[in-house]
Structure formats: structure tokens, C-alpha cells
N, C-alpha and C positions, 0 to 999 in steps of 0.2 A: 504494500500500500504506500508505503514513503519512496518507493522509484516512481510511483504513478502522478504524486504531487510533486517530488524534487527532478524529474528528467525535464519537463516541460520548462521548469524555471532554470535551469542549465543549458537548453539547446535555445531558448530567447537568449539568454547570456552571449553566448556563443555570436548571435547577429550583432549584440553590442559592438564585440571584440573584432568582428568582421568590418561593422563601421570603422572604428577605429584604425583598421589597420588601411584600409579605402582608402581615408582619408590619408595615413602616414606618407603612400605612394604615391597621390599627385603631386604633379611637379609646380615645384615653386609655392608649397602649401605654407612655407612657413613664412609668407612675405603678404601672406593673404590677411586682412583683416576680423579682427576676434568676431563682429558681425556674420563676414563671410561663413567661417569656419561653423558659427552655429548652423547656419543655416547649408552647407553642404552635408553636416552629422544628419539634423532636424529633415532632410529628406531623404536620409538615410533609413532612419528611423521609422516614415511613415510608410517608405515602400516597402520596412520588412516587418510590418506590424508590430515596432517596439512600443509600447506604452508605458512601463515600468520605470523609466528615464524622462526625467522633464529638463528644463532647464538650469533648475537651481541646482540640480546632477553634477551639472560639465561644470569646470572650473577652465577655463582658455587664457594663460598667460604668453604674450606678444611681446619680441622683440623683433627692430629689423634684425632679418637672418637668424631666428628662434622663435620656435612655438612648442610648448606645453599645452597639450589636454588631458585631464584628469576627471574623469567620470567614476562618482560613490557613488552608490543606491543599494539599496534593498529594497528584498521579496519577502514579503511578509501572506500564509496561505492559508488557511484555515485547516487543519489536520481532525482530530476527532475531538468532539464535544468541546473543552475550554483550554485544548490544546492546538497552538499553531507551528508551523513552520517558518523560520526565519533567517535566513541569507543574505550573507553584505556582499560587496562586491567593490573592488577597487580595482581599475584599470587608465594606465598612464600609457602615451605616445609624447616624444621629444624628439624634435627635428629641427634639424640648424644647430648653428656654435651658441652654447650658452656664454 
């Protein structure tokens, strides 16, 4: 019963870490603006039905020639009776000279 509620909140995960990584490989990502950046994640997200992820999630630090993105969140699932299931999740991408 706990692979049937924690597989589904691991293979969402997993599209996070795919955005994340999408985004590490275009070119010239880290000259892009912290705007830009939400918003290439933010249609990341919506074409792979992430919901678990908002905004106040991503943390976007910019420099010229450096960028940081750091997405926390948790999955919080209802398990049986007044027991839940609960999952954090930290995932970092840096690209360019800090």
C-alpha cells in the first residue's frame, strides 16, 4: 500500500528533476533573466502536469554568467485514517562561474 501512494509522488518528482535538468542545457541559460527562467520551469511544469511546485518553491539566484535554481517542496498524502505520508525534496542546478 505505501509503493501505491509513494511511487506516484517519486515519478512526479522525477518530471521536476527533468525540468530542471531542460533547463541546465539550454544554451546561454544563465544570462537569461530570473523572470525568464521562471517562466521556461512554469511551462515546464504545466506540460508535465506538475502541481506540487509553485512559485515560492524555486529560489532563482542571477548573476551575469551564473545562475542558481533551487526548488524545496513537499508531498504531503493522506495514508490511513490520521496517518499521512510526507516527502521533502531538495533539488539544485548551477551554471556559469560563481
Amino acid at each position: 500500500m505505501i509503493i501505491l501512494k509513494v511511487g506516484p509522488i517519486y515519478m512526479n518528482h522525477s518530471k521536476v528533476v527533468h525540468a530542471l535538468e531542460t533547463l541546465k542545457n539550454r544554451p546561454d541559460i544563465e544570462e537569461a533573466s530570473k523572470h525568464d527562467v521562471w517562466i521556461s520551469l512554469s511551462k515546464q511544469f504545466n506540460m508535465n502536469y506538475i502541481a506540487n511546485v509553485t512559485k515560492k518553491d524555486v529560489k532563482i539566484t542571477s548573476r551575469p554568467g551564473y545562475l542558481k535554481v533551487q526548488i524545496v517542496y513537499f508531498v504531503k498524502v493522506p495514508f490511513i485514517d490520521t496517518l499521512s505520508i510526507w516527502v521533502d525534496f531538495d533539488n539544485t542546478i548551477e551554471v556559469g562561474t560563481e
